[in-house]
N, C-alpha and C positions, 0 to 999 in steps of 0.2 A: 632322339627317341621319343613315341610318346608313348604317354602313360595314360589308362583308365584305370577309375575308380567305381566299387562297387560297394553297395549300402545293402545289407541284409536288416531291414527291421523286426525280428521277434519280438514273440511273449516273453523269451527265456533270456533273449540276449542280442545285442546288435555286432555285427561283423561286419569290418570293410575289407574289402580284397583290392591290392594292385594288381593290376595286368600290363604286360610288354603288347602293346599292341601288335607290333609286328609279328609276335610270335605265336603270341596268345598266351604263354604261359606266364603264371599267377607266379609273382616274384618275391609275396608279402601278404599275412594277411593279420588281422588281429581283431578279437572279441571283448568284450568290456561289457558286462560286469564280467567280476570271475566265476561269484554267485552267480545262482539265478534271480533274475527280477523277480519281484515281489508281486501278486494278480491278486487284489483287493478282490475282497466278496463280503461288502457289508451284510449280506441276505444271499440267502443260501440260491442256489442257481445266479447270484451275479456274478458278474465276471470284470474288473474294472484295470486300468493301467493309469497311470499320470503322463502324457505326450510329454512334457518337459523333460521327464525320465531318457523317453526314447531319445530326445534331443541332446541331452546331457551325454549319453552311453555313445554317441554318435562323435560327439568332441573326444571324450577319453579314445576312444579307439582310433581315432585319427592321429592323436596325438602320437599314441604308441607305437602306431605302426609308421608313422615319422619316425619315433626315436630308435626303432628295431631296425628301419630300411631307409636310408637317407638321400631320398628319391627328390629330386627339383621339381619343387609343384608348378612352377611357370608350364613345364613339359605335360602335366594332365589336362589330355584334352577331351575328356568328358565327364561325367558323374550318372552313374545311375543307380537306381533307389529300386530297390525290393521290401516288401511290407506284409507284414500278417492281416490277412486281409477281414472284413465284413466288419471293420469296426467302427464305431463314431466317437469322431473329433466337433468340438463345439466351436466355434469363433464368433469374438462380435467385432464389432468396427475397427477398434482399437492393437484385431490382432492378436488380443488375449484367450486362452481358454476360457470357456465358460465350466466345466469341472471335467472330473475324471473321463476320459476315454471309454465308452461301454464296447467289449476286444469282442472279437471271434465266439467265442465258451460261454458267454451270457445267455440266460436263459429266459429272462425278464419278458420277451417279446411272444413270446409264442404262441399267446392267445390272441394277440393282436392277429399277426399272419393267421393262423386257421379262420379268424373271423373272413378279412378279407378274401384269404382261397373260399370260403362259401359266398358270400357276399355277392363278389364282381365274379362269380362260376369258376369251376374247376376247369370247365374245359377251355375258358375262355385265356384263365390267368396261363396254362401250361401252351397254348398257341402265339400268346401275345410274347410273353415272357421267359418263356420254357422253365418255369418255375412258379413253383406258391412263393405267396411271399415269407410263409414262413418267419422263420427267428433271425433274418436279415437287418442290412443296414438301414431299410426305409421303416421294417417294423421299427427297430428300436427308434425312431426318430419320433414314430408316433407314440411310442411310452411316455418317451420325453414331453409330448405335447400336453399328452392327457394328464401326465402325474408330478412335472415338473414345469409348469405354464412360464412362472417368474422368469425358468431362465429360456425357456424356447421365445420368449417375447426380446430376449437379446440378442439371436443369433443372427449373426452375418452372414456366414456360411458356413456348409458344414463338410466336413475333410475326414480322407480314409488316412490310416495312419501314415502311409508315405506319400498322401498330399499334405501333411502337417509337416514333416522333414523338408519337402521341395520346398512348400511356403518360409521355413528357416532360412533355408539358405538362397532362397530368390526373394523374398518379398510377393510371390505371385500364389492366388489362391486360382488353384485349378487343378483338374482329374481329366480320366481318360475314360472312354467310351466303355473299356474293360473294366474298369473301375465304378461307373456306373452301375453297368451289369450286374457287379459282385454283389451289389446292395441293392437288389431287382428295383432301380429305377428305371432300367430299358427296354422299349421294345421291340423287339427281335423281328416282328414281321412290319413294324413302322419307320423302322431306324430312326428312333426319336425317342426322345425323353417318355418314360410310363405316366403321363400327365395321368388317365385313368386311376391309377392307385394315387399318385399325390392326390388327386380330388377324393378317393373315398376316405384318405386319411384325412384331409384337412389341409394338407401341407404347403407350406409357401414355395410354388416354383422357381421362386429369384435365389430359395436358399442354395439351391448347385451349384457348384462353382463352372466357370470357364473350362471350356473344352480345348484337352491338347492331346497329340498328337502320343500314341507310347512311343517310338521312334524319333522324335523332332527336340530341335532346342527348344525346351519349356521355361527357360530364364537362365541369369548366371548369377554367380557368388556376389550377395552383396559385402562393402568393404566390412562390415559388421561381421557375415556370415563367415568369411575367409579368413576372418584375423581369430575369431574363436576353433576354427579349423585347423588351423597353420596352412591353409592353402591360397592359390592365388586369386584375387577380386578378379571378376568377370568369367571366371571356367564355367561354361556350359552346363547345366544339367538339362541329360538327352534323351533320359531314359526313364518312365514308371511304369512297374506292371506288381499286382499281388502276387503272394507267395507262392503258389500253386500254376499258372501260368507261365512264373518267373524260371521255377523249376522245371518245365516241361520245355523252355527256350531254351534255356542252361545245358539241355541233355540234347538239341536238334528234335526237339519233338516238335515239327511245325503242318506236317501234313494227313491226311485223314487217312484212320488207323494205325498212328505210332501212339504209342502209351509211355508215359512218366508217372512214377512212383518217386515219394516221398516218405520218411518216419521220422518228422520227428517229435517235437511237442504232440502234434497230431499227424495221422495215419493218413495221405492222401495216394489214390489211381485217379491218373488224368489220361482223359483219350481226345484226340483227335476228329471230328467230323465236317463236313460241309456241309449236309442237311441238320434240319431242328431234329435235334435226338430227346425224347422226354423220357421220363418217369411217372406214370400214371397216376403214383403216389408220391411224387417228389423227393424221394428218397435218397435220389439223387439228381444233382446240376448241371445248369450249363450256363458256361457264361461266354462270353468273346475273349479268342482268343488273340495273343498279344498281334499274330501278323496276320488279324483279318482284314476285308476292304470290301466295301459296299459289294462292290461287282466278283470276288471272290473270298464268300464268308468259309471263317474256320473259328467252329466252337469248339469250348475245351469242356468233354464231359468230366463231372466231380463227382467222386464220393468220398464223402471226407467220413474218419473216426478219430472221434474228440481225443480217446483216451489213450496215446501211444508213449509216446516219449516219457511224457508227462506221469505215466503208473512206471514206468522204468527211476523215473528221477525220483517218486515217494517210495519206491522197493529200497533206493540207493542209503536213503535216511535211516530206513527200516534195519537194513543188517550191515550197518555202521560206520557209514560213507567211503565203503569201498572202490578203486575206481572202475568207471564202466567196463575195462576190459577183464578186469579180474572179475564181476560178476558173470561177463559172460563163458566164461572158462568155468565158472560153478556150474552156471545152466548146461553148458555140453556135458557134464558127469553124471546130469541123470538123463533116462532113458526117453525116445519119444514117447510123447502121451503121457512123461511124468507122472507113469504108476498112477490114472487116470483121476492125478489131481486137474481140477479145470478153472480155470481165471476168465469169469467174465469181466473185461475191461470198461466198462461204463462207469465213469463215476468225474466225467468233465464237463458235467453242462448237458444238455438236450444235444440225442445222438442224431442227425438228419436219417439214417438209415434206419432208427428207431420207431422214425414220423416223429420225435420227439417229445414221444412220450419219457414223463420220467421214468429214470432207475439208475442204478447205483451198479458202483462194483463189487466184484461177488468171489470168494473164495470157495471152492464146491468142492466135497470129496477128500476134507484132510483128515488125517490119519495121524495121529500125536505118536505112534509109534515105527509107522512106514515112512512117514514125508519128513524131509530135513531142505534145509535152507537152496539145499540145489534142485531139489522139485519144485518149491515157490517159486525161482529166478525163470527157470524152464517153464512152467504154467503160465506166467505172463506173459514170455515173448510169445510163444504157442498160442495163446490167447487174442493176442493183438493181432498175428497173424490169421487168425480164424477169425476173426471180426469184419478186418480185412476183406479174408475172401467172400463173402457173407456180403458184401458190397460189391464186389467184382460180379459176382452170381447175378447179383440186380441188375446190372451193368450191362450185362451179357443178354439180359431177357428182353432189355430195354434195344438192343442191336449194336453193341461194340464190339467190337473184335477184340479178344486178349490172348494175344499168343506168348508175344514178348514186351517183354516191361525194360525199361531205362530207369535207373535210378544213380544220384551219387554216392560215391563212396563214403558215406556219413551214415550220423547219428546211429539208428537202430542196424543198417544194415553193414554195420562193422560186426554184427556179430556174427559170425559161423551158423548159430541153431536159428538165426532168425533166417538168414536166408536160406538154410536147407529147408525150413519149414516153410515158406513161401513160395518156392518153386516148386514143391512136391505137394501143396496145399493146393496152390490155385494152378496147377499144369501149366504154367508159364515156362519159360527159357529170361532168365535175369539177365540184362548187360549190366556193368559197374561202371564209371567213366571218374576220373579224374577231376572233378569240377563240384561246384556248388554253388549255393543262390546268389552271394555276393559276384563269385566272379561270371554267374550269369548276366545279373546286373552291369558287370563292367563290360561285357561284350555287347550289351542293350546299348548302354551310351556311345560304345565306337559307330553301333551301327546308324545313331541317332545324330551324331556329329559328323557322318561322311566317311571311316575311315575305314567301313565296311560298306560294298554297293546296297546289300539289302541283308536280310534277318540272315538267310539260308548261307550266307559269305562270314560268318561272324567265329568260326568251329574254327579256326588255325588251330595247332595247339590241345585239343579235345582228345584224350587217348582213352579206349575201353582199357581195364586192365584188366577184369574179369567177368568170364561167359560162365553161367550155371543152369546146368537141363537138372529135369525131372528125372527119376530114376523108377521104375517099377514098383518095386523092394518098398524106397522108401515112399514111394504115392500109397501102396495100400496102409503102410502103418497110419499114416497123417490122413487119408482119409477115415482111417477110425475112430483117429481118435477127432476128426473134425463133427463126426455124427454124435461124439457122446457131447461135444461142447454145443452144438447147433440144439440138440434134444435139452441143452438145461437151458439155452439161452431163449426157447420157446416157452418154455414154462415159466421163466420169469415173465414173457414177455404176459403170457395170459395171467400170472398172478398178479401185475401189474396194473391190465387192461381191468380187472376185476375188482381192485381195490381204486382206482378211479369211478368204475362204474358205480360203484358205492357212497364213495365221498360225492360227486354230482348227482345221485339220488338225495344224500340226506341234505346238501344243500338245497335242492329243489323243494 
């Protein structure tokens, strides 16, 4: 038999999935912490993780799911790595981190990126790039340059969170073309490295690591790496792609106009295209997707919201660590539109959909005598999902098609009100399929070690379990109550833009 393994690196938590290659089906899987990981914010919009942590979370879950499923690691014949993507990893010679990981939700950069979007031109960066450089992985590098010289003068190279896992367990420092992209060091109409923005930042080009293949052997287990694993010296790893791409492979979403959806820490729609699809306003992304190729490219358009999983997991704290399904059985007890309490979900960082402006999350319309603990549960999922759609909208202006969405059967869409309120919010048709980002990851490495012909060969195994259409009835209630949520989240957005306006008046 062989066996793949799959590596989900979170914010929240790392997951490995076995898979039967033959069959496809996931035989085992296991998470580690139980908690969630800890996201440092020394200063308010940072965002930081420890990569050792991921490393660490990465050994215990191996372990576990060794000691729950007593599988012959001689028989894995691949490894692939999924990763929360747009973060930076420091290294210097030696191999060492140089400090904390700055994740995805950091907010530190985004003066940087607007400089550069006006700087090197708008229209120039959204042709070259198909993106500002915004609050990305090449901004934060330049944070690092300007505010932390000491240690940018030690870096060796620098790594996305699941090039810092590969390099674990290979020894080898290298990324992917997509991986690139995610941290707009690419360019899309040069097929070459953004030399242009490294030069307007400053940046050392030797700092990027080696380019490998998302599909190919990119190294194998050293004796070091496999003995803290329990796995065998020399097993391949075949496979890296970030989180968002990893998920749209995971679901068969590999050709222009299929769409994958994700919820969990954060909120992602990913679509499909072969042409440069922009956002005028960058609002939303696009990066390479995992089965592009020079001669036929396929981008994955992004719109990500920061704040999903993540205000579900601080509700959770909130009314006294109940578990997720039992809150969502509260939330189904109150009515749509939650007797029009409204939850604006912003409060993880600079929103991309926001342009990044800051703002916070927002309780609207409570009532100490109407609203009880199942209207708040119900507001936020409602909330997220109207944020959501609110990015789909963009999406759609920009030229995507959203008919029907893929998603796995996780995190936020285990709950009943989230996905009625989803399908009947954004006019979509939902598939549900049986899979997730780990055992995405382990069908990346079959298909990366041979044991799949190509991406599209990799689904043995893959079952929808559930189809959900829009219904009339329930489109007009949720578009109701989406106009009263879109009408507060406007007004925040102008009392926002106004109290900026202000603060950079009196600084001037």
């Amino acid at each position: 038999m062989n066996y793949l393994l799959g590596y989900d690196i979170g914010s929240s938590s790392v997951k490995v999935a076995l898979l039967n290659a033959d069959t496809g089906k996931c035989l085992a899987s296991a998470t580690s912490p139980r908690q969630e990981m800890e996201i440092l914010a020394v200063q308010a919009g940072w965002a930081e993780q420890r990569p050792e942590r991921w490393w660490q979370e990465a050994i215990n879950a191996t372990q576990e799911l060794k000691a729950s499923y007593g599988f012959d690691a001689t028989q894995v014949a691949g490894i692939g790595i999924t990763y929360q993507m747009h973060g930076l990893v420091l290294m210097d010679k030696a191999g060492k981190v140089l400090r904390p990981a700055i994740i995805w939700c950091d907010s530190r950069a985004v003066d940087y990126g607007n400089a550069a979007f006006e700087a090197l031109g708008e229209e120039y960066c959204l042709q070259n790039f198909l993106n500002s450089p915004g609050n990305f992985t090449a901004s934060k590098l330049k944070w690092v340059h300007d505010n932390e010289p000491e240690v940018y003068a030690q870096i060796y190279k620098i790594q996305l969170p699941g090039d810092y896992i590969a390099f674990q367990m290979t020894g080898e420092l290298q990324t992917t073309v997509s991986g690139l992209s995610e941290g707009v060091f690419w360019n899309f109409r040069e097929q070459a490295v953004a030399q242009e923005l490294l030069d307007y930042y400053g940046l050392d080009h030797d700092l990027l690591p080696t380019l490998v293949d998302t599909f190919a052997e990119q190294g194998r287990l050293t004796p070091e790496a496999a003995q803290e694993l329990g796995l065998a010296p020399g097993t391949p790893v075949s496979y890296r792609a970030g989180d968002q791409p990893n998920n749209a492979f995971s679901l068969n979403v590999l050709q222009p106009g299929e769409i994958a959806a994700t919820a969990g820490t954060s909120g992602v729609v990913y679509g499909i295209s072969d042409q440069p699809v922009v956002d005028s306003r960058s609002r939303v992304n696009a990066f390479v997707h995992v089965n592009s190729q020079p001669d036929q490219p396929r981008n994955g358009m992004l719109m990500c919201m920061n704040g999903t999983g993540i205000l579900n997991s601080w509700l959770r704290k909130i009314v006294g660590e109940l578990p997720y399904d039992e809150m969502n059985r509260l939330a189904a007890q109150a009515p749509v539109g939650a007797e029009e309490l409204l939850f604006l979900p912003f409060g993880n960082g600079a929103e991309r959909i926001l342009e990044n402006e800051p703002t916070t999350a927002e309780l609207l319309g409570l009532s100490l005598t109407r609203h009880d603990r199942t209207h708040v549960l119900r507001a936020a999922q409602e909330g997220i999902v109207y944020a959501l759609n609110y990015g789909i909208d963009i999406m759609r202006a920009a030229g995507v098609q959203v008919h029907t969405v893929r998603a796995g059967n996780a995190n936020m869409f285990l709950s009943p009100v989230f996905r009625e309120a989803f399908v009947n919010t954004a006019n979509v048709t939902l598939e549900l399929f049986n899979t997730d980002a780990a055992q995405g990851a382990a069908r990346g490495a079959g298909v990366g070690v041979g044991l799949y012909a190509s991406p599209a060969d990799a689904f043995v195994g893959l079952e929808r379990i559930l189809t959900l259409a829009p219904t009339s009835e329930l489109q007009t209630q949720y578009q109701e109550a989406y106009a009263r949520w879109h009408q507060a989240l406007t007004q925040q957005i102008l009392s926002t833009s106004t109290i900026s306006h202000h603060v950079e008046q009196h600084a001037n």
